[in-house]
N, C-alpha and C positions, 0 to 999 in steps of 0.2 A: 504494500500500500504506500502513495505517495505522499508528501506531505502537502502544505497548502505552498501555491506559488506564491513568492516573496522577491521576486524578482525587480527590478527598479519599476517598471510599467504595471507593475498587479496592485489590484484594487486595497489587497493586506498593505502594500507601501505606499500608495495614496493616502492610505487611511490613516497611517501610520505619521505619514509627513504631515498632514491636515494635523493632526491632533498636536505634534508637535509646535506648529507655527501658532494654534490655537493656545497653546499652553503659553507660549513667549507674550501672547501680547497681551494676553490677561495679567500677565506677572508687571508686564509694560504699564498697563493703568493701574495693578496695586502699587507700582513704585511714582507712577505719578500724584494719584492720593496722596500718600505718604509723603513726598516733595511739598504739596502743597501745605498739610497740615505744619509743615518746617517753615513755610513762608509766611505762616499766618504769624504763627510763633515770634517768627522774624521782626513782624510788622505790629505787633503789639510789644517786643520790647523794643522799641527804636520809638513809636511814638512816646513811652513812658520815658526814653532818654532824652527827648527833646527838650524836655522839663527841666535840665541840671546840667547835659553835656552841649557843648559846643557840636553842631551838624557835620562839619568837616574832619572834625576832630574824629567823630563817632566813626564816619563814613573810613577814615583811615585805620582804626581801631579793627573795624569790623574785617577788611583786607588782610591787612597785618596778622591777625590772628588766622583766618586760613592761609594762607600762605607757611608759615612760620609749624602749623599744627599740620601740612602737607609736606612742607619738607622732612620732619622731622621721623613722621613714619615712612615716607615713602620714598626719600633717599638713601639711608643705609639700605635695603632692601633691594631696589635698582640701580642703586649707581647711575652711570651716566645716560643709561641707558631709558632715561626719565625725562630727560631733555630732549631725546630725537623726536621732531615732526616735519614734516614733508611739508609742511603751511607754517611756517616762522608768521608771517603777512596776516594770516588769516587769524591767527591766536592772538596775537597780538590787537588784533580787533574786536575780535572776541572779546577780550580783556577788556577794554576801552569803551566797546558799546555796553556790557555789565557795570563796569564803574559809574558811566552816564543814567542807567536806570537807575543806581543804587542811591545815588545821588539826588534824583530828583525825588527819590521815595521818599528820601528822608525829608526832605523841604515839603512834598506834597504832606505828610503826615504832620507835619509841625503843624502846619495850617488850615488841613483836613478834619473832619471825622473819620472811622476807618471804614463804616459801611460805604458813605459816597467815595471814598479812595479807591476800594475793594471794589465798587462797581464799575467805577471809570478804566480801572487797570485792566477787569476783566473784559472789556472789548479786543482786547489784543488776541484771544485767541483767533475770529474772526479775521483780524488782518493778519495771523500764523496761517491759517490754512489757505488765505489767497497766495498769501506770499509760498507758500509748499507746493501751490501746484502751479504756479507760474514760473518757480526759479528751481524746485527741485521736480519736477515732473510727476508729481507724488497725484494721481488717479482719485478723484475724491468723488463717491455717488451723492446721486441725486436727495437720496434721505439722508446721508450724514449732511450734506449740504443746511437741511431743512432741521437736524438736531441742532447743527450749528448756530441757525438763526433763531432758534428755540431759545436757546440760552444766550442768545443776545438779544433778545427782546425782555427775558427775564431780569436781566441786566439794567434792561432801559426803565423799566418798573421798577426796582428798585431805588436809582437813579430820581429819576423824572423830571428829564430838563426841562418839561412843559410848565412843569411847575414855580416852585420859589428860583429868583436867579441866583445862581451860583456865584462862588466869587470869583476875583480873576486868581486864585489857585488850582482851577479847574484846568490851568493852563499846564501847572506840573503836570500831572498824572499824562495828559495827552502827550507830551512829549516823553514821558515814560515807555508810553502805549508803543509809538514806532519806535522806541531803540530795542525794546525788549523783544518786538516781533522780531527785526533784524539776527538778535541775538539767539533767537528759537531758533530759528533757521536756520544760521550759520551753525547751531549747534550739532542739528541732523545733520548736519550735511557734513560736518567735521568728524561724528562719532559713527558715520560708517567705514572710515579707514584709523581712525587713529584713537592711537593709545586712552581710556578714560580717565587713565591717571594722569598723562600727559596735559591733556586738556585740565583738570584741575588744577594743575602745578600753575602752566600759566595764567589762568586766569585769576590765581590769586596773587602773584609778584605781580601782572602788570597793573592788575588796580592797587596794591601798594606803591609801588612806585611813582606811577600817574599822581595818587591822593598826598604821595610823600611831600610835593611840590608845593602844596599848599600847608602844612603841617604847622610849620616853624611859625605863622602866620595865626594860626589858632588854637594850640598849645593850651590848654589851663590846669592847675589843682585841683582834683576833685574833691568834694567835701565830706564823700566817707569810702567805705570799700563797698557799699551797696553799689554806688555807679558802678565800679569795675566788674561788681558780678552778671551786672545787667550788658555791660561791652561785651565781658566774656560769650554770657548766653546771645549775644547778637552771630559776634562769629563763631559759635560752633552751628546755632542751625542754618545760618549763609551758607556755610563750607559744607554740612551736613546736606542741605537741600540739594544747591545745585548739582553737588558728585551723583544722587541718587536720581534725578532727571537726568544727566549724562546716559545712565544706566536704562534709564526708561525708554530713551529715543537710542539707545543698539539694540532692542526688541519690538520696537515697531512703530509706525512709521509718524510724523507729524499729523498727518492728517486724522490718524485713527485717534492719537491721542488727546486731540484738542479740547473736544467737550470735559473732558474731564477735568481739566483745568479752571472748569468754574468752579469745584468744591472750595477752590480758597476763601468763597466767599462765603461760604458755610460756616466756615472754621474762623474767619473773621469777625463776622457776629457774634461766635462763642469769646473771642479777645475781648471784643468789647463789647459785652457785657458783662465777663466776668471783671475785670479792670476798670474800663470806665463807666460802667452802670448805662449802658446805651442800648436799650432794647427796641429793634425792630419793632415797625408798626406793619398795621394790616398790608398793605400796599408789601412793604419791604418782607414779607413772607410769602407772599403771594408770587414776588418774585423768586426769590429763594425754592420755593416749589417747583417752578416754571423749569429753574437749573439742576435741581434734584433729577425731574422727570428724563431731561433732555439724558442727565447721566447714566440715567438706569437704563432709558432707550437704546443708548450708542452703546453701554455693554453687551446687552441683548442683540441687539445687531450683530457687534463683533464674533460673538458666540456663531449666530446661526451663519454668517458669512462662511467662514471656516468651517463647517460640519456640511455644507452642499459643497457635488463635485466644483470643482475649479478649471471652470475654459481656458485653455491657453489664449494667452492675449496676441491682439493681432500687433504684426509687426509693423 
């Protein structure tokens, strides 16, 4: 008796690869989740330092601390071999368009609340997944399309520009919006050839570096070691988040990932109101719901995408 055919073309190794790519990219959106909850993290201690630290100062702190906590494990361990990329040019930018988000976060937060911050940021996914299929040729269906715009319309409710005018700090987070889409991008597009530790390493020296410039310049005494535990906890979950979305876009792809990335605003609501007592109103859960749905939808998708056969795509 013969056994089952297992050959590269039989239905067992379809099956078998289907189930595999299915398993990567659900692992793909639990490390996305998990990034975002580090960024929530992120963005409620950084508005709570705005209160006692100097912005630039912080913004250097928070560099400084991954870089310094990326060298240190992950240089004895590789050696030089931690510094080679094939894109000097492009990490370098990488670096630079991160520092520039990180920078306006902390100015938009100074003068924000976190829900309208968390909502205005959250439009960026939207222009990640134009910018993925225009510059990385990333194939995006007609319903993730319409998940996408699901959770940007939840967004917009929550938001509600129609409503009371903003102030002109609305202008941060918007140029937030396109460095950080930039920076998704570039990041797919860097983490299917190259090292993910490589890519952490520099992008934590070049926003050290970049922020070094201004330093000397806003320098101050802190006035206990509470500040410093709060700088601390800024850069471990910066350094913590972005290495775990490195990790998330080498298992699949921008596009698929996107809707997920409105959870931060979930976890945002939870910052603030556990910290500054700021509870969503009806409006602002309604929205929240609208992002929820859109989430549970795209995994459900992802799921049944990967469990039907797969046409080869036309050339």
């Amino acid at each position: 008796m013969t056994g089952p055919i297992t050959g590269s073309g039989s239905p067992a190794a379809c099956k078998s690869t289907r189930d595999i790519e299915s398993e990567r990219i659900l692992a793909g959106i639990g490390l996305v989740l998990l990034a975002t909850a580090c960024f929530a993290t992120l963005d409620t201690a950084t508005k709570l330092s705005t209160a006692g630290v100097p912005i630039l100062m912080g913004v250097w702190f928070r560099y400084a601390f991954q870089a310094a906590a990326t060298t240190a494990v992950l240089l004895p361990r590789h050696g030089m071999a931690l510094l080679r990329t094939g894109h000097p040019k492009y990490q370098m930018l990488r670096g630079a368009l991160l520092l520039t988000s990180s920078t306006l976060a902390f100015f938009s937060l100074r003068y924000m609340p976190m829900a309208e911050f968390t909502s205005i940021v959250l439009i960026a996914p939207l222009v990640i997944t134009l910018l993925a299929a225009l510059t990385l040729k990333e194939q995006v269906s007609p319903l993730r399309w319409v998940l996408v715009a699901g959770g940007f319309l939840g967004t917009l409710v929550i938001l509600r520009p129609g409503g009371e005018a903003l102030s002109w700090a609305v202008l941060l987070p918007i140029g937030l919006v396109l460095t950080n889409a930039w920076f998704q991008v570039l990041t797919s597009k860097l983490a299917r050839t190259e090292n993910p530790l490589t890519m952490h390493f520099y992008t934590g020296w070049v926003g050290t570096l970049l922020a070094s410039v201004a330093l000397p310049f806003v320098w101050t005494a802190l006035p206990g070691w509470q500040w410093w535990a709060l700088l601390c906890l800024m850069g471990f979950m910066g350094t913590v988040g972005h290495f775990i979305l490195i990790l998330a876009y080498q298992r699949a792809p921008a596009s698929t990932l996107t809707p997920y990335l409105y959870a931060q605003i979930a976890f945002a609501m939870l910052g603030g109101w556990l910290m500054f007592s700021q509870v969503p109103d009806r409006l602002s859960l309604i929205g929240i719901s609208m992002i929820a749905v859109c989430g549970a939808a795209g995994a459900w998708l992802t799921v049944r995408e990967r469990r039907v056969p797969i046409e080869p795509a036309e050339s």
